[in-house]
N, C-alpha and C positions, 0 to 999 in steps of 0.2 A: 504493500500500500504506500502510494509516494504522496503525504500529507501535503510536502511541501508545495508539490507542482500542481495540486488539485485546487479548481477554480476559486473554490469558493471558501477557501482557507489562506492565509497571508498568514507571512512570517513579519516579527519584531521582536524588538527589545525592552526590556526594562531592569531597572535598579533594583540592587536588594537581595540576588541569589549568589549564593559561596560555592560553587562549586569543589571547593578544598578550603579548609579553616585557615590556613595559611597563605592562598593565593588573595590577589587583589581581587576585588568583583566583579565578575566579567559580563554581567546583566544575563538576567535567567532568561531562556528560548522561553517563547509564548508564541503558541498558533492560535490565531483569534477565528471562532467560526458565530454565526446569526445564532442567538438561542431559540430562535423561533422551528430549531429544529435539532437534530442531533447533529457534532461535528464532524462526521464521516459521510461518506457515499454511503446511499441507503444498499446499493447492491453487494455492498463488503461487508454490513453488516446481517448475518444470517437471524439474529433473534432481536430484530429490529424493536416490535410490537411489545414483545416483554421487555426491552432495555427504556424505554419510550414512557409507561405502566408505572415500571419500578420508580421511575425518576420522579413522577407525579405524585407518585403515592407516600415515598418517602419524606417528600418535600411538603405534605399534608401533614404528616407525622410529626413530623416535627415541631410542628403549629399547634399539636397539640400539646405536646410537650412543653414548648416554650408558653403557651398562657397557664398551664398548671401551675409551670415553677414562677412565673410572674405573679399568677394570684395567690402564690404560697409568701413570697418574698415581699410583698406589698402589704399582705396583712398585719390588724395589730397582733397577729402569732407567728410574724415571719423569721422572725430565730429561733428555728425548729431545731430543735437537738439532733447532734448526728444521729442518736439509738433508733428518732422517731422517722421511719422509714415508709408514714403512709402516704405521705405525697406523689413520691419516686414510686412505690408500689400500685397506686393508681394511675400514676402516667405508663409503666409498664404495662402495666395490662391493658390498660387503656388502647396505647399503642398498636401491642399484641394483636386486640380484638380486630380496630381500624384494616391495619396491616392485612390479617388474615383475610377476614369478609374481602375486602374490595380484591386480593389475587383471586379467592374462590370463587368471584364473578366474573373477572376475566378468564382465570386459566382455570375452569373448574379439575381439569386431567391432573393436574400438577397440585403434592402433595407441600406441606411444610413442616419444617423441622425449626422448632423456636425452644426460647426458654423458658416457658410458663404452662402450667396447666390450671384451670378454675377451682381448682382445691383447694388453695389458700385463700382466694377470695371469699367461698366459700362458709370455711372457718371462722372469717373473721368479720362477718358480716360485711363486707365491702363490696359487694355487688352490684347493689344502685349506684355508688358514688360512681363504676367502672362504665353502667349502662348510662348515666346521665352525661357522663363526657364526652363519649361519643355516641351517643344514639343521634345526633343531628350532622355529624359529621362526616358520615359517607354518602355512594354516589348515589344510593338506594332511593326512590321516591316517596318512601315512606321512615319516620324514625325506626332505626333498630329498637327489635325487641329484646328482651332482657335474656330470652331462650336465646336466639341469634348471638348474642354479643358472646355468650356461655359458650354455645358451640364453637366462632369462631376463636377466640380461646384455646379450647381445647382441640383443636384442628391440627395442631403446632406441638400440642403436648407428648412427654412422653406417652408412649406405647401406643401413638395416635395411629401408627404405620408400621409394618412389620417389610423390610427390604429383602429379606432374605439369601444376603450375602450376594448380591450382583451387581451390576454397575444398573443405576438408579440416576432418573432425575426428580429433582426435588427443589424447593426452594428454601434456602436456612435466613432464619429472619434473629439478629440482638437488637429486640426491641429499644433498648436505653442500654450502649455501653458506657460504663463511668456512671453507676448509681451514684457514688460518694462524692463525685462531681456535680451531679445535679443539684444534690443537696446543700453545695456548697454554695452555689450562684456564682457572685459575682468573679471573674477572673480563674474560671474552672469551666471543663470542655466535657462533652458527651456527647453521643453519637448515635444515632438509628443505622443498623447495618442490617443490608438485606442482599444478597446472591441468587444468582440461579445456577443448581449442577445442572448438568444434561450430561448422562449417561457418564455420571462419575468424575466430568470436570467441570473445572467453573468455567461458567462461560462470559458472565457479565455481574454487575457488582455494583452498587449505589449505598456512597455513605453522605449522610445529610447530619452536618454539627449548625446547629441553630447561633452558636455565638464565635462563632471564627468568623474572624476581620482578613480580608485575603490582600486589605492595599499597604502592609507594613513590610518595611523592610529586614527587619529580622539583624537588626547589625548586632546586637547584644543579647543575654538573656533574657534582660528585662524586657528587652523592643519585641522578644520574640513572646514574651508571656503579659503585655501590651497589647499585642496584635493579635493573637488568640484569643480575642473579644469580641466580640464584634457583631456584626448584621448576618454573618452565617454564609457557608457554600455548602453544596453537593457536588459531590464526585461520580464519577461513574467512569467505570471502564467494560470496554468489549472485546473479549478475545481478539487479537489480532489486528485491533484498531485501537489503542493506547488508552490513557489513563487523561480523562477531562475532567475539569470543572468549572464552574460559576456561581453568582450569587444568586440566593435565593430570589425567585419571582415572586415579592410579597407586594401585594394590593398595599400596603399599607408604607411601601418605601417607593413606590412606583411616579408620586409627584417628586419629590426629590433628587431619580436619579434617570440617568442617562442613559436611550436602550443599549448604548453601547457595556454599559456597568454591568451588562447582564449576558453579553457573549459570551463563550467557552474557549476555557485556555488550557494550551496542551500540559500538564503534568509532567516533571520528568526528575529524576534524582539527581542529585548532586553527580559531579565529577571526580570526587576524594580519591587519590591514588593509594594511599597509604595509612594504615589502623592510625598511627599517630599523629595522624591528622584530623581525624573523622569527629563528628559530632553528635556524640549519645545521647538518643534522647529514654529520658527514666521521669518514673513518678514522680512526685512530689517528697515521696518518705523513703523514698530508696534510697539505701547506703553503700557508694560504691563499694566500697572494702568487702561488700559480701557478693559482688560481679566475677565473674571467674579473669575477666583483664585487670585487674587491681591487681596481682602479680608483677605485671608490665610495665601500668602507666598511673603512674600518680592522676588527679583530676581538680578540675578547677570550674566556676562558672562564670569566669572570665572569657568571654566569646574571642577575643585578643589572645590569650593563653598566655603561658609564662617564658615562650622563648626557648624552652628545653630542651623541646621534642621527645621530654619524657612524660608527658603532661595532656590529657584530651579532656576537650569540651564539654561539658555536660549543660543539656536542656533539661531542664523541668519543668515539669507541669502536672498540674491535676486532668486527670483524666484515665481514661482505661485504655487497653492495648488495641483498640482501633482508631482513638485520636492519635498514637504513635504510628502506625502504619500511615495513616493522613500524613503525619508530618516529614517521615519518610519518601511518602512518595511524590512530595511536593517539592523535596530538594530542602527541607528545611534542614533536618538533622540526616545524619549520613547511616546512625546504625539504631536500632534498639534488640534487647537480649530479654526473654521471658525464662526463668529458671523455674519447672516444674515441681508444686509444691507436694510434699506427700500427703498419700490419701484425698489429695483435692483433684479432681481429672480437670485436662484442660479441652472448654467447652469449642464445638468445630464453629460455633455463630461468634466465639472470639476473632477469628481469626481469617474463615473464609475468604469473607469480602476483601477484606486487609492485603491478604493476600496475594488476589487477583491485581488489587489496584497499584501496590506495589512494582509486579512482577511486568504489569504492563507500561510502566513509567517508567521502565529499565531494571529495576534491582532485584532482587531475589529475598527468597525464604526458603530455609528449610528447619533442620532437625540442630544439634547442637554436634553432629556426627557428620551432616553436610547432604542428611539424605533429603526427600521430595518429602513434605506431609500427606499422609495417605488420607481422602476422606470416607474412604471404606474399609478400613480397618476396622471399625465399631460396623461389623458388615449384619447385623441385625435394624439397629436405628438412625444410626448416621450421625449421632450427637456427642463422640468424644474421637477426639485427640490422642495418639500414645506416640506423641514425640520420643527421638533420644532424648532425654535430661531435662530439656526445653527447646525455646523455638528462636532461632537468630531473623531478622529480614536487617538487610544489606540495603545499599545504593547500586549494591553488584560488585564493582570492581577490586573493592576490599576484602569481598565475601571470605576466599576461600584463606585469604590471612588471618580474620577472624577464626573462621573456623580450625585451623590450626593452631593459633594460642591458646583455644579453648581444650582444644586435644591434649596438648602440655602442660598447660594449669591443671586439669583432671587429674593426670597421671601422676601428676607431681605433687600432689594437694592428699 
């Protein structure tokens, strides 16, 4: 596919992308396309119709997300304790429900694999709160019913689908990744991730963060966890046709900006030639010292660094392991590292879309061993992960050096 030479796509420049922490800034590639459609030739891309769905529906999603934690943060009860997790718990589900119903009306054939079932709602009397969110909010001509809202729900749930170990297509939906970010509001990120397998690969992928600011230049940490703010994008990638996104088309930012603010720009990772160069991006509470490169390189969150070359950049941010994949595969940060926790499995809606979006922006993902993650190994439901150790995603060209200090720290450790 030649982006570049195709009509209705132009190439330019802008300020603000590091392709290496240590080179000067050589302005990030951006292919601008009309949002009034997808950035590709409709005939390169084979699952047009669902990539098209997902984007719409994601980008609903999130709308509702963002008035929940709006009217939660506005109230006079808006410093919610982090314990009290009913807010996040009703935009989940909320989400869930939305999400589910409106694929079941498009792609009735096409099953889902998410991370909730109506059992806890259930329990805990939360029902109505889940049906009044969105029973006005899909495409249906009528409000959802409270049956409806349940089933769709449980559509997604465990044991909803029985796969029986073959290649499968399916749709994996993380209704709200980064709960503990939601919570937090202001200057903390989350994310609605939704994928489509088809026959056991991903083929396309739409992640929607309601408050990433996409016009910052990222020259610090602070600039980068400043810019992390913001009016919101969604992402999307299609097998074989790269890693896009834009800002949100909200009716409500629509007098203010420019249709140009709302074209689609090509995604692509960083340039980093070298691990001690590259920019990690980790939580909020993560301590390096327990990263398996902490053997190697001391760490700093001085985006300037300390001149060493023994020394890598660290981003922080609140958020879950699909606002790192975003920030990966925007060329923000160069690597992030998930170390699997025992007894806790790692879920496949963490990672999917992440994945895909990554992989099609240039970088890669695998295992902490340097294999592919398999999404049919859990070859009954399709809802777990059994990485080696944990899970690396690259800018790419670092990859396989990461992957081998990590091989030596193991062994040495």
């Amino acid at each position: 596919m030649n982006l570049v030479n195709h009509t209705s796509v132009s190439l330019c420049f802008s300020a603000g992308f590091f392709p290496c922490r240590r080179s000067l800034p050589l302005g990030r590639r951006v292919f601008l396309a009309r949002s009034s459609s997808l950035p590709f030739p409709a005939h390169e891309v084979k699952h047009r119709r669902e990539l098209e769905a997902a984007i719409g529906i994601v980008e609903r999603a999130c709308r509702i997300c963002a008035d929940v934690q709006s009217s939660v943060l506005s109230s006079e009860a808006s410093s919610v304790e982090k314990s009290d997790s009913t807010p996040v718990t009703i935009a989940d589900f909320g989400v869930q429900a939305f999400v589910s119903f409106e694929l079941g009306q498009a792609f009735p054939a096409i099953p889902l694999v998410a991370e909730e079932d109506s059992r806890f709602l259930r329990e805990n009397n939360l029902v109505d709160s889940v049906v009044d969110l969105v029973a006005d909010k899909s495409s249906s001509d009528e409000p959802l019913t409270r049956a409806q809202v349940l089933d769709a729900i449980d559509r997604g749930g465990k044991n909803a689908i029985v796969y029986e170990n073959k290649p499968a297509t399916y749709w994996v939906l993380d209704p709200i990744d980064g709960t503990k970010a939601f919570l937090k509001g202001s200057g903390a990120l989350y994310v609605v991730g939704l994928a489509l397998v088809v026959e056991g690969e991903i083929v396309l992928g739409v992640m929607g963060c309601p408050n990433w600011n996409d016009s910052e230049s990222f020259q610090s940490t602070t600039g980068v966890s400043n810019a992390l703010t913001g009016a919101g994008i969604v992402m999307a990638a299609h097998i074989g046709c790269g890693t896009w996104r834009r800002r949100f088309q909200d009716g409500r930012q629509s007098g203010s900006a420019e249709p140009s603010d709302y074209d689609w720009s090509r995604c692509l990772v960083d340039g980093c030639l070298l691990a001690s160069q590259a920019r990690f991006c980790m939580t909020d509470s993560a301590i390096w010292e327990s990263m398996p490169l902490s053997p190697f390189f001391s760490a700093t969150t001085d985006a300037a660094g300390d001149g060493s070359g023994k020394s890598v950049v660290l981003l922080k941010v609140w958020g879950g392991s699909l606002t790192r994949y975003m920030m990966v595969a925007s060329g923000i940060a160069s690597v992030f590292i998930i170390r699997a926790k025992p007894r806790i499995p790692i879920k496949v809606w963490d990672h999917a879309v992440g994945l895909l979006c990554v992989h099609e922006a240039g970088g890669k993902v695998t295992d902490w061993a340097g294999a592919e993650l398999d999404l049919a190994e859990d070859g009954v439901e399709r809802r777990i992960l059994y990485p080696a150790v944990g899970v690396i995603a690259t800018s790419g060209k670092i990859h396989t050096q990461i992957v081998e200090m990590i091989s030596v720290s193991s062994s040495t450790g």
